[in-house]
TORKOL-4160 file (C-alpha; in steps of 0.2 Angstrom, whole numbers, padded with zeros to 4 digits, m for minus):
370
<pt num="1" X="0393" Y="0579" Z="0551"/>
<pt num="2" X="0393" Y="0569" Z="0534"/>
<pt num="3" X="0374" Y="0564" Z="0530"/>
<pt num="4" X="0372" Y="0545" Z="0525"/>
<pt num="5" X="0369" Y="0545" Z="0505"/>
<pt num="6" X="0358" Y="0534" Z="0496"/>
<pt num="7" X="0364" Y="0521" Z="0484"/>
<pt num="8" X="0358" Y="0520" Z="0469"/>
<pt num="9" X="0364" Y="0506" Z="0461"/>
<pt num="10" X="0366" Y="0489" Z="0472"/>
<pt num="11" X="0378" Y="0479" Z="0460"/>
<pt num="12" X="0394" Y="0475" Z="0462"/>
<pt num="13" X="0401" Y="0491" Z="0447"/>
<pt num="14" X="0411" Y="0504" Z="0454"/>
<pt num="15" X="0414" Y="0519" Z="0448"/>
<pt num="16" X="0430" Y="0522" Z="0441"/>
<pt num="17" X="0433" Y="0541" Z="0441"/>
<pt num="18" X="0430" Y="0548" Z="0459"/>
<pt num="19" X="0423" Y="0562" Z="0460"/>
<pt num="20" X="0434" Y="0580" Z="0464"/>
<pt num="21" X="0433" Y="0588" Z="0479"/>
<pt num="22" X="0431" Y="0606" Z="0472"/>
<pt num="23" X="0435" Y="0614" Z="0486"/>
<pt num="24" X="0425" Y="0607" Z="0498"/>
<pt num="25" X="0430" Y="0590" Z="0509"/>
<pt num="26" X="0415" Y="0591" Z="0521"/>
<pt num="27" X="0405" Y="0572" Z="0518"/>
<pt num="28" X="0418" Y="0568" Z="0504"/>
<pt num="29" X="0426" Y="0552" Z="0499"/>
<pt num="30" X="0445" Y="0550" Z="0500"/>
<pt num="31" X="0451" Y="0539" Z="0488"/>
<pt num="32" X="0462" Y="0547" Z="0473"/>
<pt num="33" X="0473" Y="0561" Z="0472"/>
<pt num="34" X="0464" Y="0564" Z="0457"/>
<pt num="35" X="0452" Y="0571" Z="0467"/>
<pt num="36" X="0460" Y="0585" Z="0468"/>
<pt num="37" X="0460" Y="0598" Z="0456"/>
<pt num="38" X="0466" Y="0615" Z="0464"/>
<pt num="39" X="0481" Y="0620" Z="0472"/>
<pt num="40" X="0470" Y="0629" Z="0486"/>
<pt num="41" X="0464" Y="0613" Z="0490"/>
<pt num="42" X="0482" Y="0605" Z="0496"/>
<pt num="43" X="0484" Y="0623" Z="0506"/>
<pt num="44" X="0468" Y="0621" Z="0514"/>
<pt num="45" X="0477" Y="0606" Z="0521"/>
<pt num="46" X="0493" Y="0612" Z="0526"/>
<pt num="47" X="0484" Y="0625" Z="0537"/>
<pt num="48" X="0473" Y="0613" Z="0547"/>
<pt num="49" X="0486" Y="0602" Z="0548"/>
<pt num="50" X="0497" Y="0613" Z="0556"/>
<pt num="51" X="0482" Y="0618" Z="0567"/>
<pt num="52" X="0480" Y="0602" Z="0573"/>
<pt num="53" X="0500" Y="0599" Z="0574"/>
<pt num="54" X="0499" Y="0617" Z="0588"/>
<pt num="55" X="0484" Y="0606" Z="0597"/>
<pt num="56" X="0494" Y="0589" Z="0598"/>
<pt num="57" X="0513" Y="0600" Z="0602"/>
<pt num="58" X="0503" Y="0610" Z="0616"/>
<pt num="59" X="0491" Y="0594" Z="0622"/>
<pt num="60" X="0473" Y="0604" Z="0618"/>
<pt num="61" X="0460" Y="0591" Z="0617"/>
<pt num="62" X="0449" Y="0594" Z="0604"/>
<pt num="63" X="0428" Y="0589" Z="0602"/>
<pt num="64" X="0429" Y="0587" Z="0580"/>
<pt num="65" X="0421" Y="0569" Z="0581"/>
<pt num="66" X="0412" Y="0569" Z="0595"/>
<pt num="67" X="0396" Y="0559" Z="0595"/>
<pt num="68" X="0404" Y="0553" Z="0578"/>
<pt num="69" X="0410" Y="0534" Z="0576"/>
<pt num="70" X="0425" Y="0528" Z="0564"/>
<pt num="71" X="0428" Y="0509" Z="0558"/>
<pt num="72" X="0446" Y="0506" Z="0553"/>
<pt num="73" X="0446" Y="0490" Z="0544"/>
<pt num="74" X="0465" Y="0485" Z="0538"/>
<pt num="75" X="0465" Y="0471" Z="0526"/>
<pt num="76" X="0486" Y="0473" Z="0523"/>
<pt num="77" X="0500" Y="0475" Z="0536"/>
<pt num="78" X="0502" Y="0491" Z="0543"/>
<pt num="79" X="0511" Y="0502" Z="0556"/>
<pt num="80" X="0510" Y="0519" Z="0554"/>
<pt num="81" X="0494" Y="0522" Z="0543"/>
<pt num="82" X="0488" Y="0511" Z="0555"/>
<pt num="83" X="0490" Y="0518" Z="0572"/>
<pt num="84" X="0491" Y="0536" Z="0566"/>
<pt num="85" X="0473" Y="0535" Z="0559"/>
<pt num="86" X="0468" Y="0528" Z="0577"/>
<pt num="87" X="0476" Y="0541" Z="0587"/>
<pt num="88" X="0468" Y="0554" Z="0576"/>
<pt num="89" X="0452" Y="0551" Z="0578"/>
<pt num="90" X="0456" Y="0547" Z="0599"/>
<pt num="91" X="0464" Y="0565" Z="0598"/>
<pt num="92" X="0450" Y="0573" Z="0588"/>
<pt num="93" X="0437" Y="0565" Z="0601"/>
<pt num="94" X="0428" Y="0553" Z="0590"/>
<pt num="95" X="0415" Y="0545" Z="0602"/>
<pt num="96" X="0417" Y="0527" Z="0594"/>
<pt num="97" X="0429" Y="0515" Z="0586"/>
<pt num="98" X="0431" Y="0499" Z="0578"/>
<pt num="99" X="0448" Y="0496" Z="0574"/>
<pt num="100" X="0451" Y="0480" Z="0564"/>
<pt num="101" X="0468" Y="0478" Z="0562"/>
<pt num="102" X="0469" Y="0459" Z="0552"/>
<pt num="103" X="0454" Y="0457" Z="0541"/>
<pt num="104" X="0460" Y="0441" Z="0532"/>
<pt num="105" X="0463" Y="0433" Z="0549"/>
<pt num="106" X="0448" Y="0441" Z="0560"/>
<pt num="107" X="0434" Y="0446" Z="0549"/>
<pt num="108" X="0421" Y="0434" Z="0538"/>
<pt num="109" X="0433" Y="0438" Z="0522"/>
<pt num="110" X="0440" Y="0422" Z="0529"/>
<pt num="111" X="0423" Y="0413" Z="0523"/>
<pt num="112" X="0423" Y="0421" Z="0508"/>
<pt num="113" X="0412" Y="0438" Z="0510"/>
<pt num="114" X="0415" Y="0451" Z="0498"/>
<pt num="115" X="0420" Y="0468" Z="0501"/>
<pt num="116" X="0405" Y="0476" Z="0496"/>
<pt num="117" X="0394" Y="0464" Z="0510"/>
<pt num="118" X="0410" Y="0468" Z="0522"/>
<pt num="119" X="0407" Y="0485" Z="0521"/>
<pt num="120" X="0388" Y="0485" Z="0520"/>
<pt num="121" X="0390" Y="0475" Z="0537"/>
<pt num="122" X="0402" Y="0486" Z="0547"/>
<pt num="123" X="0392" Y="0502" Z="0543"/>
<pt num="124" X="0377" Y="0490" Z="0548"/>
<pt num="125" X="0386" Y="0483" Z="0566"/>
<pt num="126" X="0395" Y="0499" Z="0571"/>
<pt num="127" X="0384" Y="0513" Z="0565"/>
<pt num="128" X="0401" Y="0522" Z="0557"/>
<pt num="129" X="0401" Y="0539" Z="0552"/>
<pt num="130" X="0417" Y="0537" Z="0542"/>
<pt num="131" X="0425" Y="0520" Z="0537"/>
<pt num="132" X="0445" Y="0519" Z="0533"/>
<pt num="133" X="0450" Y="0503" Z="0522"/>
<pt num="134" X="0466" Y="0498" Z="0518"/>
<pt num="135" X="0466" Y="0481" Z="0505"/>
<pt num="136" X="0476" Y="0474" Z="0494"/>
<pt num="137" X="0465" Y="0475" Z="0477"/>
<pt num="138" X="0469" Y="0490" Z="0469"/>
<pt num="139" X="0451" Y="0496" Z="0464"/>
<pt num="140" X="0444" Y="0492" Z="0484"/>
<pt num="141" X="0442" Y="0509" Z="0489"/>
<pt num="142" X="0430" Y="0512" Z="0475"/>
<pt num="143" X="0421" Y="0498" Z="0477"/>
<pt num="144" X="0421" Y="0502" Z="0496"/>
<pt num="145" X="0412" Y="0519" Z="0492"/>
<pt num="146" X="0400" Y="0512" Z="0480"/>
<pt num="147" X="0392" Y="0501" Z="0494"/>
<pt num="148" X="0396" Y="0514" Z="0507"/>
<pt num="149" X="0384" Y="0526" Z="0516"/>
<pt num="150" X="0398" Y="0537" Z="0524"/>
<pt num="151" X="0413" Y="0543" Z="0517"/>
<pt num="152" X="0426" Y="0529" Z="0514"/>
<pt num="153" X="0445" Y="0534" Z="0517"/>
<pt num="154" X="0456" Y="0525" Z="0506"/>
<pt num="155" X="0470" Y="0521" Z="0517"/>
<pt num="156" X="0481" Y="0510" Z="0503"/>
<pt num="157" X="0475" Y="0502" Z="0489"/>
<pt num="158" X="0486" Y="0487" Z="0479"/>
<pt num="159" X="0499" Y="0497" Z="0468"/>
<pt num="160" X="0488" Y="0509" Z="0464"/>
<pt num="161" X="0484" Y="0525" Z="0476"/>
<pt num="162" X="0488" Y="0528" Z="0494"/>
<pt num="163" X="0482" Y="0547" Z="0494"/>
<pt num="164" X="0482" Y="0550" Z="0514"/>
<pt num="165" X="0501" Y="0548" Z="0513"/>
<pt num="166" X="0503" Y="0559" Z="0498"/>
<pt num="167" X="0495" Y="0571" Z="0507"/>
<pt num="168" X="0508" Y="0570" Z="0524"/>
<pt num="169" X="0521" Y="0569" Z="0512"/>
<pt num="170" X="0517" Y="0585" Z="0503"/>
<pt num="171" X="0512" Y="0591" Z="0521"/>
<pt num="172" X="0531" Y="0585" Z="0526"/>
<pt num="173" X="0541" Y="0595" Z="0512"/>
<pt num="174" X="0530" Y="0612" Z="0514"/>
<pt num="175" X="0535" Y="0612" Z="0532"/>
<pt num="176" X="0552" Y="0604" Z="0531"/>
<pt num="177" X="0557" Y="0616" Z="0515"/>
<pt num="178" X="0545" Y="0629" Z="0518"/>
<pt num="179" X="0537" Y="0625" Z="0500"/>
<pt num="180" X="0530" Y="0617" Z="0486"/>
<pt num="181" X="0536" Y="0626" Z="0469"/>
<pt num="182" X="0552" Y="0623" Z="0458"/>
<pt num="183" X="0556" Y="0607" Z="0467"/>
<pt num="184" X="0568" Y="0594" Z="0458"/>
<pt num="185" X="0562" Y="0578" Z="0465"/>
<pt num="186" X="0574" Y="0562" Z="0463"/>
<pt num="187" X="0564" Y="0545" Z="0469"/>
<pt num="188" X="0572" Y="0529" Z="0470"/>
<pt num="189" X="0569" Y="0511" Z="0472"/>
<pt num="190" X="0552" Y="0501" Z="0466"/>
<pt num="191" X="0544" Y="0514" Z="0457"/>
<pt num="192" X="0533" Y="0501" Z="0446"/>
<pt num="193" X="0524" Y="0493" Z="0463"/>
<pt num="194" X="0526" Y="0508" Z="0477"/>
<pt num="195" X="0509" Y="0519" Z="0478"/>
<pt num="196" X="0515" Y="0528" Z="0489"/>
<pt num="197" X="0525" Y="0537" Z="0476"/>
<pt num="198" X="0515" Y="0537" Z="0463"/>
<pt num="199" X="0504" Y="0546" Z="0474"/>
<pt num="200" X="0514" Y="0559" Z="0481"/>
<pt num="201" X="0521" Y="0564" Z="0465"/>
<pt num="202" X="0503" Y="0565" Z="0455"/>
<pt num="203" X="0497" Y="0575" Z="0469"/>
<pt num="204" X="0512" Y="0589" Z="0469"/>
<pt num="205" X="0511" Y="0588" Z="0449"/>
<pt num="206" X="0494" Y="0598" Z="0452"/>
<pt num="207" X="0498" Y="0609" Z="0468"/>
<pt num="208" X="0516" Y="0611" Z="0463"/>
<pt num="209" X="0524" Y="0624" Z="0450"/>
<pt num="210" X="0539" Y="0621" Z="0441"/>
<pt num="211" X="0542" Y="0602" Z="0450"/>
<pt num="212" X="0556" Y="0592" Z="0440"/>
<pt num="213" X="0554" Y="0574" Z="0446"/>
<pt num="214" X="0572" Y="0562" Z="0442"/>
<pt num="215" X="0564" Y="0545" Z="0443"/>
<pt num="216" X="0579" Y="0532" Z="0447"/>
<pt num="217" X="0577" Y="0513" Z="0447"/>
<pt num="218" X="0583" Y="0495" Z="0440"/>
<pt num="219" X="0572" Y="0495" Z="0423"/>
<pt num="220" X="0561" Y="0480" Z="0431"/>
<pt num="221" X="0554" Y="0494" Z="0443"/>
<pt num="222" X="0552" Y="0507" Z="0431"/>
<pt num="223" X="0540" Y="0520" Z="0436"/>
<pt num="224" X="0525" Y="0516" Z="0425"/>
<pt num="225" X="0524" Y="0526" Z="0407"/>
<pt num="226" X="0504" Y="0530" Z="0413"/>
<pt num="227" X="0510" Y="0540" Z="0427"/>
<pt num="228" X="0523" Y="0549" Z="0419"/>
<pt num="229" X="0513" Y="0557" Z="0408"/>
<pt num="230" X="0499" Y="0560" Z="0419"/>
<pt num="231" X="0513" Y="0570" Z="0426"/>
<pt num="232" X="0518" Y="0579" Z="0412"/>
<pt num="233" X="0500" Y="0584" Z="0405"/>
<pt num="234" X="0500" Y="0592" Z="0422"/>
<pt num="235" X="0516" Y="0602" Z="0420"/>
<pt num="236" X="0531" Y="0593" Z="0430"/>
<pt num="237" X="0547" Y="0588" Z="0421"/>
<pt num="238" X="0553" Y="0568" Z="0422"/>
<pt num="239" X="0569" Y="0561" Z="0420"/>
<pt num="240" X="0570" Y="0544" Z="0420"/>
<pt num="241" X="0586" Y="0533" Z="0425"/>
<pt num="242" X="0596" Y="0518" Z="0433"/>
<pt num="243" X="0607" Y="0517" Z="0445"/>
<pt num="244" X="0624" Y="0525" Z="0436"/>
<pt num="245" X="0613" Y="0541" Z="0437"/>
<pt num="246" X="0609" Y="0541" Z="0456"/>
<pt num="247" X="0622" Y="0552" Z="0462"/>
<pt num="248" X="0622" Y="0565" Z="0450"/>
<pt num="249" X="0602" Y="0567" Z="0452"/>
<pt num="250" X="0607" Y="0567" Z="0473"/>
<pt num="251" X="0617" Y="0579" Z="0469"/>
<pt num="252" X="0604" Y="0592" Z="0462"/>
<pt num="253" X="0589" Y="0587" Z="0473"/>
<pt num="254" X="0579" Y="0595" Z="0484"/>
<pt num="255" X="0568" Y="0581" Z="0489"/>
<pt num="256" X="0575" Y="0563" Z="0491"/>
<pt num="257" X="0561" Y="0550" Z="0490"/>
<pt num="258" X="0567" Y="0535" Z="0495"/>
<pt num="259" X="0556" Y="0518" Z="0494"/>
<pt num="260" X="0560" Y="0500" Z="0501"/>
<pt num="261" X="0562" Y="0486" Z="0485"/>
<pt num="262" X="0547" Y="0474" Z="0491"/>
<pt num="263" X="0550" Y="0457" Z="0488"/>
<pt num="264" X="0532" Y="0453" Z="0490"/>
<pt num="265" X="0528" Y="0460" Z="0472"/>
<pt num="266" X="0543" Y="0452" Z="0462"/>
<pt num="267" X="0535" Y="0435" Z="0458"/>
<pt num="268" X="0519" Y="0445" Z="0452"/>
<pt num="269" X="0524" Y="0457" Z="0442"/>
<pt num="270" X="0538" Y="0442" Z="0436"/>
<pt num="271" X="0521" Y="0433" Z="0431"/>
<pt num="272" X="0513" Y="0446" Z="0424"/>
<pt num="273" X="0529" Y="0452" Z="0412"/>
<pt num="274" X="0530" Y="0432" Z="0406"/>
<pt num="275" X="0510" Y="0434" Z="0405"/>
<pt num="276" X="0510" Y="0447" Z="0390"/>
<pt num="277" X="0525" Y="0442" Z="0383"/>
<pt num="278" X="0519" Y="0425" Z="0377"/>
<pt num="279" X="0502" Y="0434" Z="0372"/>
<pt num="280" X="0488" Y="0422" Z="0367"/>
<pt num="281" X="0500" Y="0408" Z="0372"/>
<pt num="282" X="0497" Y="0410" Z="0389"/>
<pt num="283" X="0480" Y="0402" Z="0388"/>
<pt num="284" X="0487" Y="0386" Z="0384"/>
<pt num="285" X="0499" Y="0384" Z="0399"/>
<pt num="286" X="0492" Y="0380" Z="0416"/>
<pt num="287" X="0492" Y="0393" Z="0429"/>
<pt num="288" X="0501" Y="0383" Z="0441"/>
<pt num="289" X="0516" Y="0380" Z="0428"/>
<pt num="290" X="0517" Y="0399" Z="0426"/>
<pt num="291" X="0518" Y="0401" Z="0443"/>
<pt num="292" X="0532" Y="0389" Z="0444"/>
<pt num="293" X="0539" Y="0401" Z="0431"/>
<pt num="294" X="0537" Y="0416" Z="0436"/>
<pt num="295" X="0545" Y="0412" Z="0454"/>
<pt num="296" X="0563" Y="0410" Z="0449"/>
<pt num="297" X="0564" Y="0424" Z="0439"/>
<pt num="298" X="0558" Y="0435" Z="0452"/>
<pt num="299" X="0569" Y="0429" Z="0465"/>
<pt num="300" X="0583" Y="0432" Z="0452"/>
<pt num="301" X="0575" Y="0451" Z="0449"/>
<pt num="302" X="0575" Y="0452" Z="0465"/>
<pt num="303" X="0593" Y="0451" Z="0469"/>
<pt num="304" X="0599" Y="0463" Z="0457"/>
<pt num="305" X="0587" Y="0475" Z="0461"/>
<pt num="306" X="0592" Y="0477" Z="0479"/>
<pt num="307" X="0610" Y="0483" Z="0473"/>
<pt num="308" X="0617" Y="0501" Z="0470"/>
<pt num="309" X="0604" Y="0509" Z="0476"/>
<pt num="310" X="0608" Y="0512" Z="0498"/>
<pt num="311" X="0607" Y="0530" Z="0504"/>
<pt num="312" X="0622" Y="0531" Z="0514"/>
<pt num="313" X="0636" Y="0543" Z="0523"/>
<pt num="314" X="0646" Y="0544" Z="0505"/>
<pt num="315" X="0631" Y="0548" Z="0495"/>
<pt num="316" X="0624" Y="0562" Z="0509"/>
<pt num="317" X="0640" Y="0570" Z="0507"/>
<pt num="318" X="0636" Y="0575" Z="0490"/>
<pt num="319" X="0619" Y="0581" Z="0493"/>
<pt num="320" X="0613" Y="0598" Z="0497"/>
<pt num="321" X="0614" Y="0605" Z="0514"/>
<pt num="322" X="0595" Y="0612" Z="0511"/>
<pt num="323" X="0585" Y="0596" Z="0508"/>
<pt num="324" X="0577" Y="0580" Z="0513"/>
<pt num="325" X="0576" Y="0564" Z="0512"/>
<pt num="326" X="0559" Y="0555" Z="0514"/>
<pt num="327" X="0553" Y="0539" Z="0515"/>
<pt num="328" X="0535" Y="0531" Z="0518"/>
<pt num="329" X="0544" Y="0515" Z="0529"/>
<pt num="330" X="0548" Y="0504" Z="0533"/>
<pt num="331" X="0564" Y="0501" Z="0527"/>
<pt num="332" X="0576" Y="0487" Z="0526"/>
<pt num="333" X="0591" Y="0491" Z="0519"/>
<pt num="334" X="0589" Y="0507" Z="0507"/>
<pt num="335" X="0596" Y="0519" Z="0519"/>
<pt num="336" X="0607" Y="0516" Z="0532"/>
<pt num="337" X="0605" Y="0519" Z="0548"/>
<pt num="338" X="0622" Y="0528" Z="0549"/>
<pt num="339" X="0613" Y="0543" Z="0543"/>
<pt num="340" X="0597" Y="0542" Z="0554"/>
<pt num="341" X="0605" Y="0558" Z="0565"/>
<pt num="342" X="0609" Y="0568" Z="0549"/>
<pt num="343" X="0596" Y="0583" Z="0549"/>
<pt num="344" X="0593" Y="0581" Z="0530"/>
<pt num="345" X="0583" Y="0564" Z="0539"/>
<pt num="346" X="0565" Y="0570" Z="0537"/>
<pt num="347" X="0558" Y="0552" Z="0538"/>
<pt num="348" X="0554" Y="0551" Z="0556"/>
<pt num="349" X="0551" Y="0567" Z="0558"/>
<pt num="350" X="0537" Y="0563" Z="0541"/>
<pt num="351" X="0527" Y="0548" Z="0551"/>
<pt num="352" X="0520" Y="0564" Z="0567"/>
<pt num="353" X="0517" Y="0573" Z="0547"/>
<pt num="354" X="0507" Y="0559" Z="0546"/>
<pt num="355" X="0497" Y="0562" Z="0564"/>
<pt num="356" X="0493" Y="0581" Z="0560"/>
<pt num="357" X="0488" Y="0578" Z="0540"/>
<pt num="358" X="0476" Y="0564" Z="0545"/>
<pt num="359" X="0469" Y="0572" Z="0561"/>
<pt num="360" X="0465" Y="0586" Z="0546"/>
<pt num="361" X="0456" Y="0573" Z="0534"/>
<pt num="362" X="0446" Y="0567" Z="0545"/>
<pt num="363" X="0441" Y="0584" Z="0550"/>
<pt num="364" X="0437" Y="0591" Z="0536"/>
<pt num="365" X="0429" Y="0577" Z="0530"/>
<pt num="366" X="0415" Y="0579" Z="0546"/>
<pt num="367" X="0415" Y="0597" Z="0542"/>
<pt num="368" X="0423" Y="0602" Z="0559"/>
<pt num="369" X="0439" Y="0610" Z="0553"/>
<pt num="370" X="0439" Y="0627" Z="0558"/>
């Protein structure tokens, strides 16, 4: 059962390098990937996860949280993280819960309270033993477990780190292709804004050996240079490529990871590119006008970034008949449904990964897991 820690510092810093897990979860903050420093530590997982998938597949209740009390507070949209963090802890026997799915609508963030008084409050009302927070900044979770008591859970964080699904996605290939070395991994789509895959990829650069990741996007979604070599340092190979290169790195993949283009970041990251290219500049032009800016040339981006890049019948043909394809969903039109029934399909099959792998957090985390 995690023991409330003291704070020690009530101001609104953060600190900014979480600290590793070194083997042991029990009472620990989930927020990074970068927590995790051993390969055992990402087996550990897949064996209570497959414990708890057993329980589920066989209907065996289980006692883990009982007595214990969980607050799901969601700031963002969401489906899956969502409602597979609340059966977990239904199916793991957690006593109390206080799900708030639609923070900015339903919660005092409305009036303007911060996160840290959010999070000092809901510990405060509901008596939680572990907090889950999924918000849109992408430093919330650390400011979250600064002002926390309990262990905070970070369940998606701006662009930045979204480690519960790199840890069901890495859960998903072990079991799907039985493991987690010599892997060449081709992702496509928005490489730049998806945390999801920035995630998954950091944490099997540091479990996995010999992982080659192909990294294949229009050049305004790029994956980020600080994450490729954050890669590299921790021994994986990265290609880097556009569209005209998507088939042949299809063709030699074992792991297909494919995420949706979200329009919602194009006019952002639009102002942001105009931002640092007029340097100093920038100062001098209202806010407002460079939004008016930026939203053209987004939409524009937008457009072509959506082209080339579908998964369908002609491009499953050329893959391998022992691999995957994965995606954190939703989608819209990346891969076509035509394929849905083609075994190679993990991605539905990924969201019960998602069930079993959080069942296991959460488990660990009270010290339960068996």
């Amino acid at each position: 059962m995690p023991v409330e820690r003291q704070l020690e510092i009530e101001t609104e810093e953060y600190y900014e390098n979480p600290k590793p897990f070194n083997g042991n979860f029990e009472g620990a903050d989930i927020l990074s990937v970068e927590q995790f420093t051993q390969r055992e530590e990402v087996e550990r997982i897949f064996a209570v996860a497959d414990e708890m998938r057993r329980c589920v597949e066989n209907r065996i209740s289980r006692s883990d949280l009982d007595g214990q009390s969980v607050a799901l507070l969601f700031y963002q949209p969401s489906s899956r993280t969502y409602s597979s963090f609340h059966a977990a802890t239904q199916r793991l026997g957690a006593s109390y819960e206080t799900p708030m799915h639609g923070m900015t609508a339903y919660s005092s963030a409305v009036k303007g309270e911060s996160l840290a008084d959010t999070i000092r409050t809901f510990h405060a009302t509901t008596a939680a033993d572990i907090i889950v927070l999924r918000h849109p900044d992408d430093n919330s979770s650390e400011i979250a477990a600064h002002f926390s008591p309990v262990p905070v859970i970070n369940a998606g964080s701006g662009r930045k780190e979204h480690p519960t699904q790199a840890v069901l996605d890495t859960v998903t290939v072990n079991s799907e292709l039985g493991r987690i070395d010599g892997l060449v991994v081709t992702a496509t789509g928005d490489l730049r804004n998806g945390r999801t895959i920035k995630s998954f990829a950091k944490l099997l650069a540091i479990a996995g050996e010999g992982v080659t990741f192909n990294f294949i996007s229009p050049e305004v979604l790029k994956m980020p240079e600080s994450v490729i070599k954050q890669l590299e340092i921790n021994g994986a190979t990265v290609n880097v490529g556009s569209n005209g290169d998507l088939d042949y790195a299809i063709e030699q993949s074992d792991v297909l990871y494919v995420t949706r283009i979200q329009d919602e970041w194009f006019v952002q990251q639009a102002l942001e590119d105009i931002v640092e290219a007029l340097g100093d500049k920038a100062h001098d032009i209202p806010p407002e006008k460079l939004l008016e800016i930026a939203k053209p040339v987004g939409q524009s981006e937008y457009s072509k970034a959506v082209t080339g890049y579908v998964i369908d019948e002609e491009r499953m043909k050329i893959a391998k008949q022992h691999m995957i394809v994965v995606h954190p969903l939703p989608r819209v039109t990346e891969i076509s449904p035509r394929i849905d029934k083609d075994p190679r399909s993990a991605y539905f099959r990924q969201m019960r990964y998602g069930l079993y792998s959080r069942m296991a957090l959460l488990s660990m985390i009270n010290g339960t897991a068996q």
